[in-house]
TIVEXNU-118944 format. One record per residue (C-alpha): residue number from 1; chain; x, y, z. Coordinates in pm, 1 decimal. Example, Ala and Ser with C-alpha at 12.3 -4.5 7.8 and 13.67 -1.06 7.14 Angstrom:
REM TIVEXNU-118944
<atom resi="1" chain="A" x="1230.0" y="-450.0" z="780.0"/>
<atom resi="2" chain="A" x="1367.0" y="-106.0" z="714.0"/>
***
This chain:
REM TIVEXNU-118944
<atom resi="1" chain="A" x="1849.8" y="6319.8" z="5268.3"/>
<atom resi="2" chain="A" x="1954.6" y="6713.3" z="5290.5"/>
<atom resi="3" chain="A" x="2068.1" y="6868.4" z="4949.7"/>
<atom resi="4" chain="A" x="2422.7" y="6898.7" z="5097.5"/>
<atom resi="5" chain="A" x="2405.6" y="6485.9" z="5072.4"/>
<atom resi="6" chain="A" x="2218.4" y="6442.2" z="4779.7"/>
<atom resi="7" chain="A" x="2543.5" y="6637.5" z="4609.2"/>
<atom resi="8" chain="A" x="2763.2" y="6438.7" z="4715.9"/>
<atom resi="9" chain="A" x="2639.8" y="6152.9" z="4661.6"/>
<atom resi="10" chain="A" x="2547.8" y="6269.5" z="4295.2"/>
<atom resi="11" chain="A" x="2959.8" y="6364.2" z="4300.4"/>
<atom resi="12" chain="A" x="3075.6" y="6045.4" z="4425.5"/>
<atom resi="13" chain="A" x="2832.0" y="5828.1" z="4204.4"/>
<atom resi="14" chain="A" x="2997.3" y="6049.2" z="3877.9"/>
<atom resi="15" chain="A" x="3362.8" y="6003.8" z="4026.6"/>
<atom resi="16" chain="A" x="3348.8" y="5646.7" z="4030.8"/>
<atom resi="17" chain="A" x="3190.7" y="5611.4" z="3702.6"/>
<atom resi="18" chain="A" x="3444.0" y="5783.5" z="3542.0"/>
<atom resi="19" chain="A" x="3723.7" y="5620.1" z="3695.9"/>
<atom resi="20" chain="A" x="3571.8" y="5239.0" z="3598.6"/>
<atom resi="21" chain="A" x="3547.3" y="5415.3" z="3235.3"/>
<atom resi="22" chain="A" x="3992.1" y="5479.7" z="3215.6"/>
<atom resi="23" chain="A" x="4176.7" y="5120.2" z="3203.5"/>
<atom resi="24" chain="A" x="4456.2" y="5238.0" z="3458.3"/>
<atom resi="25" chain="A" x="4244.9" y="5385.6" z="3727.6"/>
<atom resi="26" chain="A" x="4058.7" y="5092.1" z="3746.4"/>
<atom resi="27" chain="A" x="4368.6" y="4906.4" z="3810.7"/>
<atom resi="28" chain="A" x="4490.6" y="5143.8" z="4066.2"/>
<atom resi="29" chain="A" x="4153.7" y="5156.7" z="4213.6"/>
<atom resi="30" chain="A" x="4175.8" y="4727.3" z="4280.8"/>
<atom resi="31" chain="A" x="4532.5" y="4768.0" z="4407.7"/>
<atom resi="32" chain="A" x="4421.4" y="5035.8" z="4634.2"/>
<atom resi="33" chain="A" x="4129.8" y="4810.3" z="4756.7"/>
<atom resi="34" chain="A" x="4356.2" y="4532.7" z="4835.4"/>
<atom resi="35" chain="A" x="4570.5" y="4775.0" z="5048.2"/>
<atom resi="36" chain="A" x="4274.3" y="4873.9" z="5203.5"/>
<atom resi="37" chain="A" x="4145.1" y="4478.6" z="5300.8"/>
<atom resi="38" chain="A" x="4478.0" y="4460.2" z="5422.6"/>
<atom resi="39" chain="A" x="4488.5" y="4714.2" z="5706.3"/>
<atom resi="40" chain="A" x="4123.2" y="4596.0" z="5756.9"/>
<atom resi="41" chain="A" x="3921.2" y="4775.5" z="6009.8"/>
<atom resi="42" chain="A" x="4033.5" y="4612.7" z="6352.2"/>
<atom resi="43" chain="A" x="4295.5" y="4561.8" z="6594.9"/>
<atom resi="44" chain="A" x="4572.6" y="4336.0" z="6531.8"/>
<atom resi="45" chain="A" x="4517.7" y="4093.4" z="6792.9"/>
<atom resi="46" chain="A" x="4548.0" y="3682.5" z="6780.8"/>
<atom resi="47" chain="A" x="4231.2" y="3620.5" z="6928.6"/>
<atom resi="48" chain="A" x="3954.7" y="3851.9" z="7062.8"/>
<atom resi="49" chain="A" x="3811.2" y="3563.0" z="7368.1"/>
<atom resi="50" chain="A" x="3851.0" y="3732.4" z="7696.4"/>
<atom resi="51" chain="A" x="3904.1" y="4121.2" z="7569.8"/>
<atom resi="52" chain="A" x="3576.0" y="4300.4" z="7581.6"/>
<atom resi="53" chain="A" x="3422.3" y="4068.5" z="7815.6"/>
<atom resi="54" chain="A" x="3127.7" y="3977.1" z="7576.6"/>
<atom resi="55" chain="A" x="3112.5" y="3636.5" z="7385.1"/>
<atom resi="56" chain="A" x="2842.6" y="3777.2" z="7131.6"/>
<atom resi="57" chain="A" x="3108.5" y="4072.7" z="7072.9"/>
<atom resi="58" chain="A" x="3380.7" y="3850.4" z="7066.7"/>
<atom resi="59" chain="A" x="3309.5" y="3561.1" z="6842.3"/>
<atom resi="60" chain="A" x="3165.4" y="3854.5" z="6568.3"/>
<atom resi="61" chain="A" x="3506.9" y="4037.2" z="6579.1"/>
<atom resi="62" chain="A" x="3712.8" y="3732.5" z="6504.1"/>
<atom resi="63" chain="A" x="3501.9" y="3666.2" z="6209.0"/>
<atom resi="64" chain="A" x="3545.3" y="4030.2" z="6094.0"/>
<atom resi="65" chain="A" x="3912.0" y="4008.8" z="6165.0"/>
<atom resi="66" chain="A" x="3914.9" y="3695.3" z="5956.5"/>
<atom resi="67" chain="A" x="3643.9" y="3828.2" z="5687.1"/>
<atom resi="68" chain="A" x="3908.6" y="4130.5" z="5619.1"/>
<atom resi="69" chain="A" x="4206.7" y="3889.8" z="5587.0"/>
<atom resi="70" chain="A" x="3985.8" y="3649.2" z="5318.4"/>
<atom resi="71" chain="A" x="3863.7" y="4004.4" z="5120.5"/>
<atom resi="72" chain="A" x="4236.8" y="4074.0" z="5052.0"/>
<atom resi="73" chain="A" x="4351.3" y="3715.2" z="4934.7"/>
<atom resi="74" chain="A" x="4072.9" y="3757.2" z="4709.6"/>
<atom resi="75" chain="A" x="4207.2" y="4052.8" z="4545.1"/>
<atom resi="76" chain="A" x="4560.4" y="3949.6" z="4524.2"/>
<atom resi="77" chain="A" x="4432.1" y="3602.3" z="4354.0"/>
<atom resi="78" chain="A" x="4232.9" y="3841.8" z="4101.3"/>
<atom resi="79" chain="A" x="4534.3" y="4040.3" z="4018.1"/>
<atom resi="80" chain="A" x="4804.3" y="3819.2" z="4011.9"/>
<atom resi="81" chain="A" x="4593.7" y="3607.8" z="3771.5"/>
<atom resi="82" chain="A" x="4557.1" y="3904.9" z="3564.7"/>
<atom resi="83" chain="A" x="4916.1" y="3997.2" z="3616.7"/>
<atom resi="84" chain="A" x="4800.8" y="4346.1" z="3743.1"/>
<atom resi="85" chain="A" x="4912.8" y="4324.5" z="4093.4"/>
<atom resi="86" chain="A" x="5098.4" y="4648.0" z="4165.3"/>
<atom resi="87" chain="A" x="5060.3" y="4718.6" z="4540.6"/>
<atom resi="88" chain="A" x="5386.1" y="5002.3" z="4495.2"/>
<atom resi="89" chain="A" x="5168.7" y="5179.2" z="4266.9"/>
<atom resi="90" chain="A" x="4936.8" y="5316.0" z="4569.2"/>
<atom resi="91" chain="A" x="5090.1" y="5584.3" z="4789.1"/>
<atom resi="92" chain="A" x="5052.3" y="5601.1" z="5160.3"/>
<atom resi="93" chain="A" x="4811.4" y="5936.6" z="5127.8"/>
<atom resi="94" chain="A" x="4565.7" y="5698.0" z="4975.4"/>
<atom resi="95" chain="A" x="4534.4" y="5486.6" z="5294.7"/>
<atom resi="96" chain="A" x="4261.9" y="5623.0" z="5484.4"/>
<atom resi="97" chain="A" x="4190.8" y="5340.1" z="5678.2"/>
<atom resi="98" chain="A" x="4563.9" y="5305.3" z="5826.9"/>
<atom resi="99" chain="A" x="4506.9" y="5682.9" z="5884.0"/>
<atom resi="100" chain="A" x="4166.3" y="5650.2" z="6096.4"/>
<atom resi="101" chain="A" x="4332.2" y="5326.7" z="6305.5"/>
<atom resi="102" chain="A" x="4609.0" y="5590.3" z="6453.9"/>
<atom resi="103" chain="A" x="4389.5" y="5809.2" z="6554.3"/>
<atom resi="104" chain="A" x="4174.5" y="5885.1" z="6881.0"/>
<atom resi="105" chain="A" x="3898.5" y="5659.7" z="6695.7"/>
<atom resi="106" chain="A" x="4057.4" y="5366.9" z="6762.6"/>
<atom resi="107" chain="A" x="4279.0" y="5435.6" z="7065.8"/>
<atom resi="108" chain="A" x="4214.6" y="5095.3" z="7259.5"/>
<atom resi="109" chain="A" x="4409.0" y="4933.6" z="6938.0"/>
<atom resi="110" chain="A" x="4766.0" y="4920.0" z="7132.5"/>
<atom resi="111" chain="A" x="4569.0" y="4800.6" z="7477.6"/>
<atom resi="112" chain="A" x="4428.8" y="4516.2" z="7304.1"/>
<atom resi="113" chain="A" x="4712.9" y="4414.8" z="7143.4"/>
<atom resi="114" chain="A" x="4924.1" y="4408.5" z="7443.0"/>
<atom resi="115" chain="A" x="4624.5" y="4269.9" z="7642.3"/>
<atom resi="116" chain="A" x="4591.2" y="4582.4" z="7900.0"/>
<atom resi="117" chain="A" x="4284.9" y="4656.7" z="8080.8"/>
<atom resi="118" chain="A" x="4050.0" y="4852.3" z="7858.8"/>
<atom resi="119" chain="A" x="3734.3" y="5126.8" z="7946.0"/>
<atom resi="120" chain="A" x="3448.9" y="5023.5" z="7803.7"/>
<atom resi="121" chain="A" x="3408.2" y="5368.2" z="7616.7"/>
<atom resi="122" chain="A" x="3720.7" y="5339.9" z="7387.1"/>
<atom resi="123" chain="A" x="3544.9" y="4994.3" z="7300.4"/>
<atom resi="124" chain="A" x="3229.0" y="5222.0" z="7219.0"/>
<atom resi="125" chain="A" x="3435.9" y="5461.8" z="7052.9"/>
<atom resi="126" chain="A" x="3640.9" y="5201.3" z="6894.1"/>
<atom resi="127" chain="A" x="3312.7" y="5013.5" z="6754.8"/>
<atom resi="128" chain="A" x="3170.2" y="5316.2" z="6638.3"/>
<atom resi="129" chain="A" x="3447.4" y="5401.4" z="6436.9"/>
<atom resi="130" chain="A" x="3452.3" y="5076.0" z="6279.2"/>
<atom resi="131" chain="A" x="3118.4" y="5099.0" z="6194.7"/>
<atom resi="132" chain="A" x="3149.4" y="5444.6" z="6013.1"/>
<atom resi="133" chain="A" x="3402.8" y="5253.7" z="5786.0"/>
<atom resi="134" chain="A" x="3175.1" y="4990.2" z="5728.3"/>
<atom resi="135" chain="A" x="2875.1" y="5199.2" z="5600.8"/>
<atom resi="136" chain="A" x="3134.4" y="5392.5" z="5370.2"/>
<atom resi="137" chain="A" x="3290.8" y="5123.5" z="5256.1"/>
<atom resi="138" chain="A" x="2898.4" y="4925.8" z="5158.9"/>
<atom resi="139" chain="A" x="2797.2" y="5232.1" z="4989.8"/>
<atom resi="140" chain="A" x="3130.9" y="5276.6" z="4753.5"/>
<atom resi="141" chain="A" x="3143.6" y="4918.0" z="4705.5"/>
<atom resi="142" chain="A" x="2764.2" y="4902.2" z="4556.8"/>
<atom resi="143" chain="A" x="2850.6" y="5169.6" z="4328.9"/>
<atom resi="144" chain="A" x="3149.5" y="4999.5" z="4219.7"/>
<atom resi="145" chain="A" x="2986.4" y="4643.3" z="4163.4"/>
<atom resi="146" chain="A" x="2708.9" y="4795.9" z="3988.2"/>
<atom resi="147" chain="A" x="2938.7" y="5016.6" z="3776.2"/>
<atom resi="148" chain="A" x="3137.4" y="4656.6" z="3679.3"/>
<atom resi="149" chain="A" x="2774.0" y="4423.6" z="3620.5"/>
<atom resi="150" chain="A" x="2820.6" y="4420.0" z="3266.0"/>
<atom resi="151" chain="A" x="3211.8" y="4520.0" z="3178.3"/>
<atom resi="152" chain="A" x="3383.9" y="4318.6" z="3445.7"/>
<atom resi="153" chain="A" x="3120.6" y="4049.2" z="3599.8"/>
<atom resi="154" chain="A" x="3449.3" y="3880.4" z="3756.9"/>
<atom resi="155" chain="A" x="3523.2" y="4213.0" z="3941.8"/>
<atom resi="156" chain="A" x="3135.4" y="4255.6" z="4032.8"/>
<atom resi="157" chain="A" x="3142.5" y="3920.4" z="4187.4"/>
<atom resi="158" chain="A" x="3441.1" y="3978.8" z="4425.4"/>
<atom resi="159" chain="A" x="3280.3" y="4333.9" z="4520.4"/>
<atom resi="160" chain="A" x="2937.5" y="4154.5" z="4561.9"/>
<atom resi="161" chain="A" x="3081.3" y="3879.4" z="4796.1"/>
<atom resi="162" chain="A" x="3272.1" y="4163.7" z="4997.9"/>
<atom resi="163" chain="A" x="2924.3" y="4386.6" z="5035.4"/>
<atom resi="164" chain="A" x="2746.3" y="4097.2" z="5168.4"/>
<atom resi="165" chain="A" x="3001.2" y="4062.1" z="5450.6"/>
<atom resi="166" chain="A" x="3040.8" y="4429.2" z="5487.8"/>
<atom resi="167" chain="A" x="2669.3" y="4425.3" z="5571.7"/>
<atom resi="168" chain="A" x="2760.7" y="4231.6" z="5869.9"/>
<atom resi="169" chain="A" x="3000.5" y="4401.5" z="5958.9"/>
<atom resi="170" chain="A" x="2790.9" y="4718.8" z="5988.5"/>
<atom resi="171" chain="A" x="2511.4" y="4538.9" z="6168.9"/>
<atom resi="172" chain="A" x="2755.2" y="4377.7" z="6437.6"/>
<atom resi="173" chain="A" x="2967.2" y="4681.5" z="6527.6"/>
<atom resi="174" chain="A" x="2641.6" y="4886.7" z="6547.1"/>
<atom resi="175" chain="A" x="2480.6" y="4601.4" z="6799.6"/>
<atom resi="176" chain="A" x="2828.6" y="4588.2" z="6992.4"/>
<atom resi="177" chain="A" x="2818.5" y="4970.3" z="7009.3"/>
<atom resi="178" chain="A" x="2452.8" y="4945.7" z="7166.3"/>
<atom resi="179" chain="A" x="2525.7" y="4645.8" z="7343.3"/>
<atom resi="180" chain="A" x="2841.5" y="4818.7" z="7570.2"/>
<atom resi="181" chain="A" x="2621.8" y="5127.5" z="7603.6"/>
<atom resi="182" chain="A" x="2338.1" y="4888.8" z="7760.5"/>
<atom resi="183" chain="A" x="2576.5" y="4692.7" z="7943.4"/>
<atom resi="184" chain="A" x="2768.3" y="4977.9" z="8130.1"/>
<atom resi="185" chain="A" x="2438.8" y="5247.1" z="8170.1"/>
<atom resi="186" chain="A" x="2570.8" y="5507.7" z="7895.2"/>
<atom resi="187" chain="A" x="2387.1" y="5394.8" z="7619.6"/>
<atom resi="188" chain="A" x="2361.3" y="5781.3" z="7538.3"/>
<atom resi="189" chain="A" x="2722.1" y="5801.4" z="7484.9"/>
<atom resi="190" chain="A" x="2689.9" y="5488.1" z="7341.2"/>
<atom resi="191" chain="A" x="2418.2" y="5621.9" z="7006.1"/>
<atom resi="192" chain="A" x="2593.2" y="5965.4" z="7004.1"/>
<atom resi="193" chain="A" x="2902.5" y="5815.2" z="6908.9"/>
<atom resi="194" chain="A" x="2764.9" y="5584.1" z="6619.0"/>
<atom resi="195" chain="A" x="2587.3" y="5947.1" z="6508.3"/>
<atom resi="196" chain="A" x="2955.1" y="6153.7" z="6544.7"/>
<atom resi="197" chain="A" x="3125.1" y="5877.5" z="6388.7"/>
<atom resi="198" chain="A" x="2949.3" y="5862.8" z="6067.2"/>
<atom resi="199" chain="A" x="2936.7" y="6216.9" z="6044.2"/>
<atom resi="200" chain="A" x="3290.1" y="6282.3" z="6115.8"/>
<atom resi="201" chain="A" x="3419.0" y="5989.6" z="5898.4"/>
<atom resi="202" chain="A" x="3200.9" y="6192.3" z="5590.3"/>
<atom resi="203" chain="A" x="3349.8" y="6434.2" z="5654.4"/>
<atom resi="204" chain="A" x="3703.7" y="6315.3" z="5613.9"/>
<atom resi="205" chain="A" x="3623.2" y="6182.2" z="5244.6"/>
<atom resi="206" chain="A" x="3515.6" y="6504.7" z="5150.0"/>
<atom resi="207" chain="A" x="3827.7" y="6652.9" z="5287.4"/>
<atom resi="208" chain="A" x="4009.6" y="6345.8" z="5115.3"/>
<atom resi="209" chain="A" x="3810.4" y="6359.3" z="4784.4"/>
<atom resi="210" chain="A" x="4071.5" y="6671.2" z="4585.5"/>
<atom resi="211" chain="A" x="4345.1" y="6464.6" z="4615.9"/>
<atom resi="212" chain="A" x="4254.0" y="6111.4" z="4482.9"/>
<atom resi="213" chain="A" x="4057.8" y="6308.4" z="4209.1"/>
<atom resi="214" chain="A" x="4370.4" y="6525.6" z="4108.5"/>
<atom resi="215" chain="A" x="4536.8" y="6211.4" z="4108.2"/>
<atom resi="216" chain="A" x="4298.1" y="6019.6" z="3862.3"/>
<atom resi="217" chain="A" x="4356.6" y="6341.8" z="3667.1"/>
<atom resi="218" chain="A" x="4682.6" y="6293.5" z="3636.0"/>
<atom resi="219" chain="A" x="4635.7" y="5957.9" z="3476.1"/>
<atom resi="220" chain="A" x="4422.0" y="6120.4" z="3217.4"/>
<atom resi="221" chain="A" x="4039.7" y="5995.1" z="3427.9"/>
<atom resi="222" chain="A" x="3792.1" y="6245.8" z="3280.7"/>
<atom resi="223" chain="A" x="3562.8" y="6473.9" z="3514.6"/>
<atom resi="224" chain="A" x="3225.4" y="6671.4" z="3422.0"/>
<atom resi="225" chain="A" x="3314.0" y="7074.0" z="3440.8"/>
<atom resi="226" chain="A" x="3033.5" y="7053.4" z="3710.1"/>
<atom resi="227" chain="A" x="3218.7" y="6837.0" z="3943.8"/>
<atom resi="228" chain="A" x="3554.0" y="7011.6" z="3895.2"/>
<atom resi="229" chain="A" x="3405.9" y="7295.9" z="3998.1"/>
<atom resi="230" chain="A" x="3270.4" y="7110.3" z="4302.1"/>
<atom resi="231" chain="A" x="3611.5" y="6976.3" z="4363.8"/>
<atom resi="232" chain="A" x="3757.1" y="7335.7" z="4406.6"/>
<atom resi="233" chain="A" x="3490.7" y="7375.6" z="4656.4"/>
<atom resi="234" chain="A" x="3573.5" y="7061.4" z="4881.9"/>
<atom resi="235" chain="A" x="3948.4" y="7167.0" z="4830.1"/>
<atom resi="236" chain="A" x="3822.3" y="7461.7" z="5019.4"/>
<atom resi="237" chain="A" x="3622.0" y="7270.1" z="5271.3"/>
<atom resi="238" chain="A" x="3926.6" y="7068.3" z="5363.1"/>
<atom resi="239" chain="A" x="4158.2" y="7365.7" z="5431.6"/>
<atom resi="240" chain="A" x="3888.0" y="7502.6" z="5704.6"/>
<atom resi="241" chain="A" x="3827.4" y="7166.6" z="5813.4"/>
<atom resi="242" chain="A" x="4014.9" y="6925.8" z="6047.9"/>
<atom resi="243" chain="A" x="4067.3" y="6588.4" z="5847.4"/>
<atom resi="244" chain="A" x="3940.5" y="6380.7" z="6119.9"/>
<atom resi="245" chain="A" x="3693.5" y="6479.6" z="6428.9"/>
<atom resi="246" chain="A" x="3753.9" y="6330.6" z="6745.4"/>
<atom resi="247" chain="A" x="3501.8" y="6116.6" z="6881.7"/>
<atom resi="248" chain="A" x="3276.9" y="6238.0" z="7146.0"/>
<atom resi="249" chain="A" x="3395.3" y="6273.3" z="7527.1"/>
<atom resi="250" chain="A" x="3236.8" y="6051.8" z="7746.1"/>
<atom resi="251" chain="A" x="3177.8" y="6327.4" z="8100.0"/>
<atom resi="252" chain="A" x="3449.6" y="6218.7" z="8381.1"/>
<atom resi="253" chain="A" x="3210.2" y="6152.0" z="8657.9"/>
<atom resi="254" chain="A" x="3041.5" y="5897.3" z="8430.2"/>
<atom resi="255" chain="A" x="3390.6" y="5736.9" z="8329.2"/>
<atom resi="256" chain="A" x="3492.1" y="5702.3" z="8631.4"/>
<atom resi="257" chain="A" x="3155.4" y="5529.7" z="8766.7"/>
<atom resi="258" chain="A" x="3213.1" y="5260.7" z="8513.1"/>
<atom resi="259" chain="A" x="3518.9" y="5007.8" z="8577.4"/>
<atom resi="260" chain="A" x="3772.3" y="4911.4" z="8304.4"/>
<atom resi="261" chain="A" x="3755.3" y="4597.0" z="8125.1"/>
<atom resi="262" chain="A" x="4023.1" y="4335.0" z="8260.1"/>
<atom resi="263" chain="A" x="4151.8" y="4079.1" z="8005.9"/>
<atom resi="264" chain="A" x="4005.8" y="3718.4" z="8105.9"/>
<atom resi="265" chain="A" x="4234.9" y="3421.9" z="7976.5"/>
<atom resi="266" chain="A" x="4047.1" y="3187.7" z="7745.5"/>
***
């Protein structure tokens, strides 16, 4: 770990602590998550058999489809039995995830839906940025659980059960990733994209980071001087920065070797 990471992780570990520590942000925080479940990390398709031409890949994105539809029942069940369920409360800056699935990340979304032939590198692109949400959303969700062990074991429990099939999730979209690149000879394409992903994916919650903490501010959330002065520098950072990178180019001579994916009718 470079000291660029060990910083932020040291900022994000002292952001989320302070947040659990103010009644209302917490609150905010589980709406938010349930928004989040919601949009859920994949295409919005009825059934995955026949569209990427891969069983293994297939049977492993229904479940994640269906994973991401259970995580958000799950939250509104928590709230609405705590009478805290306040999805209007979360504004639609605050949904990363519906902002990643628009963009170039996830471009075989519409194809899939409308069950169009698709190249097997937006599915590698389209993995890859699934799993960069998966390994961001384990590592906040840790943090969280653990910051809830003792004050909220209810909370902790829900967050536990949703890391264990986040974990999953971040093993099967890497293997899909690896398994197209195998598959269609560009498995160098295929490991530089899980590498740009992550990376790029990073560095969008840095870029996001000023605005959900000025927010949390603004609800009274305390932060160290340390970290507001860290802030101001990743308020700079996002003004030289694009919010998003776009994934990696796969060359034309090698797209055009390999043949799109037709849709096969279960």
């Amino acid at each position: 770990m470079n000291p660029i990471e060990k910083i932020v992780r040291k900022a994000t570990r002292h952001y989320y602590t302070a947040l659990v520590a103010h009644p209302q942000a917490r609150v905010w925080y589980y709406n938010l998550y349930q928004i989040l479940e919601g949009d859920a990390e994949v295409p919005n398709i009825e059934s995955a058999a026949g569209r990427f031409d891969d069983s293994w890949i297939e049977q492993r994105f229904e479940r994640h489809a269906n994973d991401e539809r259970r995580h958000q029942q799950l939250w509104v069940d928590l709230l609405k039995s705590r009478n805290i369920f306040n999805p209007e409360s979360i504004p639609p800056w605050a949904n990363f995830v519906d902002m990643v699935l628009n963009r170039t990340w996830f471009a075989a979304r519409d194809k899939l839906a409308k069950q169009e032939q698709v190249h097997p590198s937006q599915l590698i692109v389209m993995f890859a940025g699934m799993h960069a949400l998966e390994v961001l959303g384990v590592q906040r969700f840790e943090i969280m659980a653990n910051l809830h062990r003792t004050s909220d074991p209810e909370i902790a429990t829900l967050l536990d059960t949703i890391v264990k099939d986040e974990r999953f999730h971040t093993a099967y979209t890497r293997e899909s990733v690896l398994r197209l690149g195998r598959r269609y000879g560009c498995l160098d394409y295929a490991e530089r994209c899980l590498v740009e992903a992550v990376k790029a994916y990073q560095s969008l919650g840095v870029t996001m980071f000023p605005r959900f903490v000025d927010h949390l501010r603004g609800m009274g959330v305390k932060f160290s001087p340390w970290f507001l002065l860290l802030n101001q520098v990743f308020k700079i950072y996002g003004r030289l920065t694009p919010d998003l990178r776009e994934p990696p180019q796969m060359p034309v001579q090698e797209a055009k070797r390999i043949p799109a994916i037709a849709v096969v009718s279960a």
